[in-house]
N, C-alpha and C positions, 0 to 999 in steps of 0.2 A: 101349521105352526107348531111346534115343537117348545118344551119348557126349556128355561134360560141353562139350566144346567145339565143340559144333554148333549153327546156325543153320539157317535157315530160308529157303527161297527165297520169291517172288511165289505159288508154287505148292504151299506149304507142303511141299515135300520136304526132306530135309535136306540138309546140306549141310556143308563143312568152316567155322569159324568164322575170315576171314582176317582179316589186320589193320585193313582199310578200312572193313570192317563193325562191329568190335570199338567201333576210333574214333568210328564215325558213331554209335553207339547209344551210348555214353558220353556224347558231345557232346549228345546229345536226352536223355535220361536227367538231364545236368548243366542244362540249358536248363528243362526241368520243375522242377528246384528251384529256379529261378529264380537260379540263375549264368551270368556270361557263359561262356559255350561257348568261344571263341575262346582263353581263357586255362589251356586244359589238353590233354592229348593224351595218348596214349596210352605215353609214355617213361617215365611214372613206375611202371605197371605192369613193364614189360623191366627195368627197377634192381631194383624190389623182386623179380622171378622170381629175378633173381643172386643177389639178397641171400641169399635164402631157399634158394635153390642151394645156396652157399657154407653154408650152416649145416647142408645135411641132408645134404651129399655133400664129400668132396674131390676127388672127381673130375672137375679140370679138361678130362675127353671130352666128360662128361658135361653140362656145364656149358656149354661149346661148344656143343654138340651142339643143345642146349635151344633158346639164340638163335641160332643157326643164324652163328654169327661164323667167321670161317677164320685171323681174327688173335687174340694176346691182348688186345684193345680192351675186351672184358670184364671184367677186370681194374679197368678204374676205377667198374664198380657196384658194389665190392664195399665194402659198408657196416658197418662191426664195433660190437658194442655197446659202451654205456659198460665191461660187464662183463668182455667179453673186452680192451677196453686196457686195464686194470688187473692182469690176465695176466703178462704182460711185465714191468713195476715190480716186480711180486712178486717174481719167477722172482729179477732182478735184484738186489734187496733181498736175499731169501733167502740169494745166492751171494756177494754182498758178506759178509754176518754171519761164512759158513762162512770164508771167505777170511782176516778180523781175525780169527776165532779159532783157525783152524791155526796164523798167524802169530804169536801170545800165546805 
């Protein structure tokens, strides 16, 4: 048994699964279903790992850590649901209501 992100060399040893490889078999994978290859890459997986980061963890170490960034550049994959910006309005609305009615 082999970890989830390992590959395969020429010599079928395993090996660490790196970016180049990731790409390249994506791109052939995309090619097989008969899409241009040329028109995708491997950036939308790194957005969605944040995404999914930010959802399972706060911890921005750890989050870091994952794509290996040294700045907060990470920061702009971070994708929120329709469900959680409605969060916020709530929150808002709510402390509006309490506010006119202390004030009454």
């Amino acid at each position: 048994m082999f970890p989830a992100f390992c590959s395969f060399n020429e010599s079928g040893e395993p090996s660490p699964l790196t970016h180049g490889t990731f790409v390249r078999k994506l791109k052939e994978l995309i090619s097989r279903i008969g899409l241009d290859p040329t028109k995708f890459s491997g950036h939308s997986f790194r957005r969605g790992a944040a995404t999914l980061a930010f959802t399972l963890t706060g911890s921005h170490e750890l989050i870091m850590s994952l794509g290996d960034w040294t700045s907060n550049a990470y920061l702009g994959y971070k994708q929120v649901s329709d469900q959680s910006r409605c969060v916020l309005p709530r929150l808002m609305a709510a402390s509006a209501t309490k506010t006119v009615t202390r004030a009454t």
